[in-house]
C-alpha positions as CSV (number, residue, x, y, z in Angstrom):
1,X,63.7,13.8,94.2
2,X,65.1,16.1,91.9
3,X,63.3,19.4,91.6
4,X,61.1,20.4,88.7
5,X,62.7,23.4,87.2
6,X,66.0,21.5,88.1
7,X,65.5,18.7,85.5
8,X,63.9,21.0,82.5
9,X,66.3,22.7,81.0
10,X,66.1,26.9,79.4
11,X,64.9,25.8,76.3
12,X,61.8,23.7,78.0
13,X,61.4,27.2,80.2
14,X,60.9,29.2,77.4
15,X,58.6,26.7,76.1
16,X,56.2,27.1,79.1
17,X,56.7,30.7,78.5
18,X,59.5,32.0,81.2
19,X,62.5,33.0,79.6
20,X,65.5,33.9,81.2
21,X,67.9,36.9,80.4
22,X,70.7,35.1,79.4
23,X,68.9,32.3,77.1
24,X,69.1,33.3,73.7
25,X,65.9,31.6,70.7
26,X,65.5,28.8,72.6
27,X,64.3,25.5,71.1
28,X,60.5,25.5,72.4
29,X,60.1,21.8,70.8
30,X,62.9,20.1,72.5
31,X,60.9,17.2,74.5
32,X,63.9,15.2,75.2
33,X,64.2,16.8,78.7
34,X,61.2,15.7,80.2
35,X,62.7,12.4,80.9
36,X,64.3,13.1,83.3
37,X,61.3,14.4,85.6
38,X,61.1,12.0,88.4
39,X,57.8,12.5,89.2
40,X,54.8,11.5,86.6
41,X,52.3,14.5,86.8
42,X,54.9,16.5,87.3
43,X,56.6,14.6,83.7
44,X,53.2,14.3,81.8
45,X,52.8,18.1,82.7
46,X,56.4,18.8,81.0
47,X,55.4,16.7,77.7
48,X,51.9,19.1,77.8
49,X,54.1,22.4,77.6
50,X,56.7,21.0,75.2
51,X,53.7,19.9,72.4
52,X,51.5,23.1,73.5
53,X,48.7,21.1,74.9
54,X,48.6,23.6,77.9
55,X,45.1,25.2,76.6
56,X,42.9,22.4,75.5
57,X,39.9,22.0,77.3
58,X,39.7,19.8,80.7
59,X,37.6,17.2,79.2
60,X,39.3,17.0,75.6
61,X,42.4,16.2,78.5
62,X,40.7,13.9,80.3
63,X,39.6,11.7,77.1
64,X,43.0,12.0,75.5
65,X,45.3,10.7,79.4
66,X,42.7,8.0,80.1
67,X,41.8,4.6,79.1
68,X,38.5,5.0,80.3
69,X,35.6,5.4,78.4
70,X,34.6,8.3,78.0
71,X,31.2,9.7,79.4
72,X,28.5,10.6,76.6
73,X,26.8,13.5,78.1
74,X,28.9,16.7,78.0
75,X,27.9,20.1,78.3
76,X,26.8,22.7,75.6
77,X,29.9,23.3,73.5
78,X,28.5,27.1,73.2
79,X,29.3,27.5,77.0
80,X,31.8,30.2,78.0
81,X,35.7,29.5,77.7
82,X,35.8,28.8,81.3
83,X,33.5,26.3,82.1
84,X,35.0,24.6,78.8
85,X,38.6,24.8,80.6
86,X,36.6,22.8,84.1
87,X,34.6,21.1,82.3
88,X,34.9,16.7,82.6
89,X,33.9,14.3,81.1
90,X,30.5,12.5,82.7
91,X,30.2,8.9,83.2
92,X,27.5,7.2,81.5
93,X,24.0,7.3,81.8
94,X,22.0,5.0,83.8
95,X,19.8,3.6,80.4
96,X,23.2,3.3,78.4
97,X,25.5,1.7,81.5
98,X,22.4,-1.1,81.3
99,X,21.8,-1.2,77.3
100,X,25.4,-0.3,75.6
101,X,23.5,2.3,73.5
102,X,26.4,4.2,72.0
103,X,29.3,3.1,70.7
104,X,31.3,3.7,73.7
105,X,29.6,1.5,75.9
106,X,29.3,-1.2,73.4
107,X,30.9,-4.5,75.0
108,X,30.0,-7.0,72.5
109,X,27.8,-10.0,72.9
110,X,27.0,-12.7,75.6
111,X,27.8,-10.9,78.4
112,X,25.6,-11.8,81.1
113,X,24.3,-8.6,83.0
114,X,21.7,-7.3,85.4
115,X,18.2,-6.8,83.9
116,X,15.1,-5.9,86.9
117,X,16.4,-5.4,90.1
118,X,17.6,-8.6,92.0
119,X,16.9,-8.5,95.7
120,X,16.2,-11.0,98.7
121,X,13.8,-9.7,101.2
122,X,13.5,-11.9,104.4
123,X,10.7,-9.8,105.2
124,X,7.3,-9.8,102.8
125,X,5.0,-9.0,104.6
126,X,0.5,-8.3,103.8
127,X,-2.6,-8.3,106.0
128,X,-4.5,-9.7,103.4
129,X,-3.0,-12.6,101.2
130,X,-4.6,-14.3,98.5
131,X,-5.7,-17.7,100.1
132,X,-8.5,-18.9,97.9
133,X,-6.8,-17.7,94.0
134,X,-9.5,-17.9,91.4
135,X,-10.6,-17.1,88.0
136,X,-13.3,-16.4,85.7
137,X,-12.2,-19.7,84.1
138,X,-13.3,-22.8,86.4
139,X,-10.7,-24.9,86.0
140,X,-8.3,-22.2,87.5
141,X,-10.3,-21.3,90.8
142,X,-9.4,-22.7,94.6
143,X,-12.4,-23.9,95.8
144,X,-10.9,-24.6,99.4
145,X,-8.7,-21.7,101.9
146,X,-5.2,-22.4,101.6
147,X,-3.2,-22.2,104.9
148,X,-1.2,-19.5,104.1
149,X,0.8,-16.9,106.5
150,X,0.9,-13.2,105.7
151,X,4.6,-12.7,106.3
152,X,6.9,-14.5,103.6
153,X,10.6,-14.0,102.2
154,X,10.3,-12.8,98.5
155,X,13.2,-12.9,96.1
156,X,14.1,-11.6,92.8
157,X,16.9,-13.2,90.0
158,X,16.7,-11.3,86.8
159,X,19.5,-11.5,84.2
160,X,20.4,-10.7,80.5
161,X,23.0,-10.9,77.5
162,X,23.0,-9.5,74.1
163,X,23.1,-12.3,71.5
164,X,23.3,-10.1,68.4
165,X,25.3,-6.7,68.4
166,X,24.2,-4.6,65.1
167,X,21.4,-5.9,63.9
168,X,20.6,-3.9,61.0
169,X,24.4,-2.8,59.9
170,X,25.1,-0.5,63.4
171,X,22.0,-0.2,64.6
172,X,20.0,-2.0,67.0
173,X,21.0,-4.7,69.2
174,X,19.3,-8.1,70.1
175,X,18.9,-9.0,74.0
176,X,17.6,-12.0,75.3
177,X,16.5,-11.9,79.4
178,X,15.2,-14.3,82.2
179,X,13.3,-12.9,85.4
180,X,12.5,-15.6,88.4
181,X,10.4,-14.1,91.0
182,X,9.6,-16.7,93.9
183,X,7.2,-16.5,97.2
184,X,8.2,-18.5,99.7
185,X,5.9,-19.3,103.2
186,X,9.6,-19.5,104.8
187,X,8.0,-19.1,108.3
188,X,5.1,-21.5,107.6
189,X,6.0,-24.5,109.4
190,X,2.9,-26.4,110.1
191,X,3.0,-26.2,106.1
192,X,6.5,-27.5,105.8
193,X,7.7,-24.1,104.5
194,X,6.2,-24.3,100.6
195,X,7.0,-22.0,97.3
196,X,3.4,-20.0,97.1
197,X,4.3,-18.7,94.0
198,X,7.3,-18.3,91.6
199,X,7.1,-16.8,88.3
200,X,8.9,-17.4,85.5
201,X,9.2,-14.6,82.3
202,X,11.8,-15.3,79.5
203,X,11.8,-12.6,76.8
204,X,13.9,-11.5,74.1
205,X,14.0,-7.5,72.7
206,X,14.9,-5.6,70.2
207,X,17.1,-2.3,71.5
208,X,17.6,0.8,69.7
209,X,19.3,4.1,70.5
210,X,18.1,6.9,69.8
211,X,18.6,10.9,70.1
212,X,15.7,13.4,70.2
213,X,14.6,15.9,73.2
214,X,10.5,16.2,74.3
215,X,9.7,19.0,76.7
216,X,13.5,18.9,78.3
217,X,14.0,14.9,78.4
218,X,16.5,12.6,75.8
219,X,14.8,10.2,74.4
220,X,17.6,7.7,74.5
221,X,16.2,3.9,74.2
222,X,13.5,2.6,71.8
223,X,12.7,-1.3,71.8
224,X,10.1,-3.6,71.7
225,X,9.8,-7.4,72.5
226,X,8.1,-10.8,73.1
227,X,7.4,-11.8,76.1
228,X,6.5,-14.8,78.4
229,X,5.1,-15.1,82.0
230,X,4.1,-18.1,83.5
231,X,3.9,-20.2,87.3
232,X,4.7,-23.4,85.7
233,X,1.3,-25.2,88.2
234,X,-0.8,-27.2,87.3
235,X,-4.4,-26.1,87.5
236,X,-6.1,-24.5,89.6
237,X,-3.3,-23.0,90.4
238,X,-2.0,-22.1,86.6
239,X,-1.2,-18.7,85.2
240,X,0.3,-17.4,81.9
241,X,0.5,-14.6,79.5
242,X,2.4,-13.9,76.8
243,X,2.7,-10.6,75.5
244,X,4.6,-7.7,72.5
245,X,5.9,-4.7,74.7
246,X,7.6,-1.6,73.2
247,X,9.8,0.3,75.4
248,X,10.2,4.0,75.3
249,X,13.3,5.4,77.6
250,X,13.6,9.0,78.6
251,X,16.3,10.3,80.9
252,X,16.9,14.2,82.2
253,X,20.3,14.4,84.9
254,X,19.6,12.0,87.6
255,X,16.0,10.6,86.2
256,X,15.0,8.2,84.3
257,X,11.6,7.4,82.6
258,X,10.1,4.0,80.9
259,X,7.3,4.2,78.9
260,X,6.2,0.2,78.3
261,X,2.9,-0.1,76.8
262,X,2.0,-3.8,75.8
263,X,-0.7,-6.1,73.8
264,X,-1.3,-9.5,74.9
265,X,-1.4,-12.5,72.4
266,X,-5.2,-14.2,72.5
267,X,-5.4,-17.3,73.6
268,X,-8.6,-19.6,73.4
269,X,-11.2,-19.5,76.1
270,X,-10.3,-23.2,76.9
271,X,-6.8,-22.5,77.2
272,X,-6.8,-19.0,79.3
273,X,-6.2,-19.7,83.0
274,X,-6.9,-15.8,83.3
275,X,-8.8,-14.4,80.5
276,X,-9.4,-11.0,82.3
277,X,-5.5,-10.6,83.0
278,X,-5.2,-7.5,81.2
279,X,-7.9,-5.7,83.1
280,X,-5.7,-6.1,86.3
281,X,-2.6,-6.1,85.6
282,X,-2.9,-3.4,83.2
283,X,-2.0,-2.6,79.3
284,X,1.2,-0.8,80.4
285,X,3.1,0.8,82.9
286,X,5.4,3.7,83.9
287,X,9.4,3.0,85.3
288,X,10.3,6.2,87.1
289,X,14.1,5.9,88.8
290,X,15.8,8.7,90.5
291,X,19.5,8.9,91.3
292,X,20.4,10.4,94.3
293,X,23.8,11.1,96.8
294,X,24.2,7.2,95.8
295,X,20.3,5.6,96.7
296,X,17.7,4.8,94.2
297,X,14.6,5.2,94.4
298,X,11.7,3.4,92.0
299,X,8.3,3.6,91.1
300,X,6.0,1.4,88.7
301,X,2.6,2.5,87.8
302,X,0.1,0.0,85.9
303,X,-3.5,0.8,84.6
304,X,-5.6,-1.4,82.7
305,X,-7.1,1.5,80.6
306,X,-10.6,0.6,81.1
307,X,-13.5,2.3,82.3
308,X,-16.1,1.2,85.1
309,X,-15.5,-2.2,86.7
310,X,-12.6,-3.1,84.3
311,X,-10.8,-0.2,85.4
312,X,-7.8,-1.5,87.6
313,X,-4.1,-1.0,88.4
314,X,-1.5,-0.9,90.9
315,X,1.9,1.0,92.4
316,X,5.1,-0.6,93.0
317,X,7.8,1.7,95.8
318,X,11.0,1.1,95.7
319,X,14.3,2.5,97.5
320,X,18.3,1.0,97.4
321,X,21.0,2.5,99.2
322,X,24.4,1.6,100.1
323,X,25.7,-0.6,102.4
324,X,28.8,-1.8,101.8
325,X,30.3,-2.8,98.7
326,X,27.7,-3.6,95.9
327,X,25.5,-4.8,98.6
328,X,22.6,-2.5,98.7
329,X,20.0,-2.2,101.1
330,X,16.2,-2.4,99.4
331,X,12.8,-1.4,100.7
332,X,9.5,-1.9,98.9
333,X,6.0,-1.1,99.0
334,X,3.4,-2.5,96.7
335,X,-0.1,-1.8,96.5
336,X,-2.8,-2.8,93.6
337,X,-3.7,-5.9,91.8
338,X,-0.9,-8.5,90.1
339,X,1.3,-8.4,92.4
340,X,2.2,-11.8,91.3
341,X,0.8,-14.3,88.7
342,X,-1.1,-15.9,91.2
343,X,-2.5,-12.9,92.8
344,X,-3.2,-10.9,89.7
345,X,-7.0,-10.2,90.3
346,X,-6.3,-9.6,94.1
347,X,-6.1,-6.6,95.5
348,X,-3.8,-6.3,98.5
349,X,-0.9,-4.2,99.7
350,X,2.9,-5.5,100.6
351,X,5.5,-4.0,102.5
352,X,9.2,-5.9,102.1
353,X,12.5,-5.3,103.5
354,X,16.1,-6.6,102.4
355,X,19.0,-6.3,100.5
356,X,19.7,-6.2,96.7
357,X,22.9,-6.6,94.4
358,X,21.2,-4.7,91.9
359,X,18.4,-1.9,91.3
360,X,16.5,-1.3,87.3
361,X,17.4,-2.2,84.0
């Protein structure tokens, strides 16, 4: 390999500002001499000095040599001149890598991505499971014990795609999503291994970015949807809901907040398979995800917002971490009513263990 200095000739010298005694004016714009730099930092570093890019800022660097997209957090342009020269770009933030909120993540429509977080766990386990499900409605109560075991394998599918990018002109997008949540008495044998529960919830939202700061958090996501949930039985064993949610997202460095308060659509009494829904599985909840050293860890808060005897709710603990590849490890703790459809008026706590290909949003 020929040496550095050996391929650039005086003129390009003076350029980077050493000037020999014997080189007379030289031509500081002659760029013709960094082809024949072997070596391609070494070359792309020649072209820098010969167009006087040697002073721009690290991250203004980094945005202008890469292909990749760039990150849309970046530090306070009033910072001193040398963290602007260290500074890099930041990848994206955990609510725009999932919604394509600015216009550098946007990837167009019908792309099928990750929505909740999609696990198996082999291991679901409870001391008290919901064997005889009931309701204040008649038609939807068990009036005899189900034989059911209280460790179960639970798994998770949850997907999405945007179906309309720009809704109004730019702004807002259009997302349409499916989560399939099934219970199955995998270790039940003596009753040939049924489904307990799964749970079905289409829903379609309306995304929006936004940009505002509350108490030292972005407010970077505003939305609100329709939404579906269902078991597909037959009764007694029926539940639905269908309900408008708004979403209200919040991140600060590695944290990220989700406001989702929700109304349900009435029903008729005769048609309600679980009228009194909303006092245990709550009016709305609270998403909290921390990033850290590459795990994830998840919490979910629900409250009816009732007083007295209609005053209910429930947590929902979550952690991911790596364990090779995109396969994560996932651990989660769930105490409170609604755990399911099925068991939303039961109170119970359930511990699960498995692995998951992806954590929120």
């Amino acid at each position: 390999m020929k040496p550095y200095f050996a391929a650039v000739p005086l003129a390009l010298i003076a350029a980077a500002g050493v000037r020999p005694a014997h080189a007379q004016n030289p031509d500081p714009t002659d760029i013709r001499a960094c082809t024949a730099v072997e070596s391609d930092s070494q070359r792309l570093a020649c072209y820098d000095h010969a167009t006087g890019r040697v002073n721009l800022p690290a991250a203004k660097k980094r945005m202008d040599q890469s292909t990749a997209t760039p990150g849309v957090f970046s530090r306070d342009r009033t910072s001193s001149t040398a963290e602007a020269n260290t500074e890099v770009s930041r990848p994206l933030s955990l609510l725009d890598s999932r919604w394509e909120l600015t216009s550098e993540s946007k990837l167009g429509t019908f792309n099928v991505r990750g929505y909740k977080p999609l696990y198996l766990m082999p291991v679901f386990a409870t001391s008290n499971q919901n064997k005889k499900p009931s309701s204040p409605n008649p038609e939807n109560t068990v009036t005899q014990s189900e034989q059911l075991d209280n460790l179960e394998a639970k798994f998770q599918l949850s997907l999405k795609t945007k179906i309309w990018q720009g809704v109004f002109g730019d702004v807002g997008d259009l997302w349409v999503a499916y989560t399939q949540s099934s219970h199955w008495q995998v270790y039940n044998e003596a009753q040939s291994r049924p489904f307990r529960e799964t749970d079905y919830e289409p829903e379609a939202l309306l995304v929006f970015n936004t940009n505002y700061h509350v108490f030292g958090w972005d407010g970077r996501l505003l939305g609100i949807g329709v939404d579906h949930q269902s078991n597909g039985r037959d009764n007694p064993l029926s539940r639905s809901w269908n309900r408008v949610i708004g979403d209200i997202g919040f991140e600060r460095d590695s944290w990220t907040v989700m406001i989702r308060p929700w109304w349900r659509i009435p029903e008729s009494r005769v048609d309600d398979n679980n009228p009194d829904i909303s006092d245990y599985m709550g009016r709305g909840e609270v998403q909290i995800v921390h990033e850290w050293r590459g795990q994830e860890f998840g919490m979910t808060l629900r409250d009816s917002f009732r007083g007295g005897s209609r005053q209910h709710g429930s947590g929902r603990f979550s952690w991911s971490f790596p364990v090779a590849g995109n396969l994560r490890g996932y651990a989660e703790v769930f105490k409170g009513y609604g755990e399911s459809l099925i068991d939303y008026n039961h109170n119970a706590t359930y511990v699960g263990v498995g692995v998951s290909l992806l954590d929120w949003y």
